[in-house]
C-alpha positions in Angstrom: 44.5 -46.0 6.2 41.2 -44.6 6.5 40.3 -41.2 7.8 38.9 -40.4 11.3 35.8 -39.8 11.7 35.6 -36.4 12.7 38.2 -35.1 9.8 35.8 -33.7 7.4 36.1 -30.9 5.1 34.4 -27.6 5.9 31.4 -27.2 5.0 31.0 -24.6 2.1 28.1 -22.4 1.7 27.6 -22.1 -1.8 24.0 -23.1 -2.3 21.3 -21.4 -3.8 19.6 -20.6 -0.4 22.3 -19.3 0.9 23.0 -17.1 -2.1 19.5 -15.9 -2.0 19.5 -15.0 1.9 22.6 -12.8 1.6 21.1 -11.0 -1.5 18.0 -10.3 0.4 20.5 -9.4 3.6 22.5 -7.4 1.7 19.1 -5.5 0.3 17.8 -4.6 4.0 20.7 -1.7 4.6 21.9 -1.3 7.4 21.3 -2.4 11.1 19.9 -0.2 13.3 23.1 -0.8 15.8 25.3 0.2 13.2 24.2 3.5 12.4 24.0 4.4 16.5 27.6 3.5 17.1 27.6 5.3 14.0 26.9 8.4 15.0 28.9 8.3 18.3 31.4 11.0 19.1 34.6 10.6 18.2 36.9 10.4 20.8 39.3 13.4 20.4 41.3 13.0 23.2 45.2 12.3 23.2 45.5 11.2 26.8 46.9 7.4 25.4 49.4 9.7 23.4 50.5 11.6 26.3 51.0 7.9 28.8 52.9 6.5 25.7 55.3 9.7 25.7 55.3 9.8 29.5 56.3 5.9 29.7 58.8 6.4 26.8 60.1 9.7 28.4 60.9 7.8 31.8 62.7 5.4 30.0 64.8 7.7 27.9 65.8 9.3 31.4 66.4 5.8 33.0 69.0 4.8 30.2 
């Protein structure tokens, strides 16, 4: 039995091309995108904390 025709292997990326583009990708640094979210604030606040104790709490009292 033959194989269908849309059952093919995936295609690798192992050329030389491809090698070379990630090198010179890899050489760039950084996007610009990156090192915004970067530099974002870090949420501090514990306000998920507090409705996962709150929800946990009611249940506690329910049982």
């Amino acid at each position: 039995m033959t194989r269908h025709i849309i059952d093919r292997a995936a295609p690798k990326a192992e050329g030389a091309r491809v090698k070379h583009f990630l090198d010179l990708a890899r050489k760039e640094g950084v996007h610009p995108a990156v090192l915004e979210l970067n530099q974002r604030p870090a949420e501090r606040g514990a306000r998920k904390v507090q409705e996962f104790l709150r929800i946990d709490l009611e249940e506690r009292a329910e049982a």
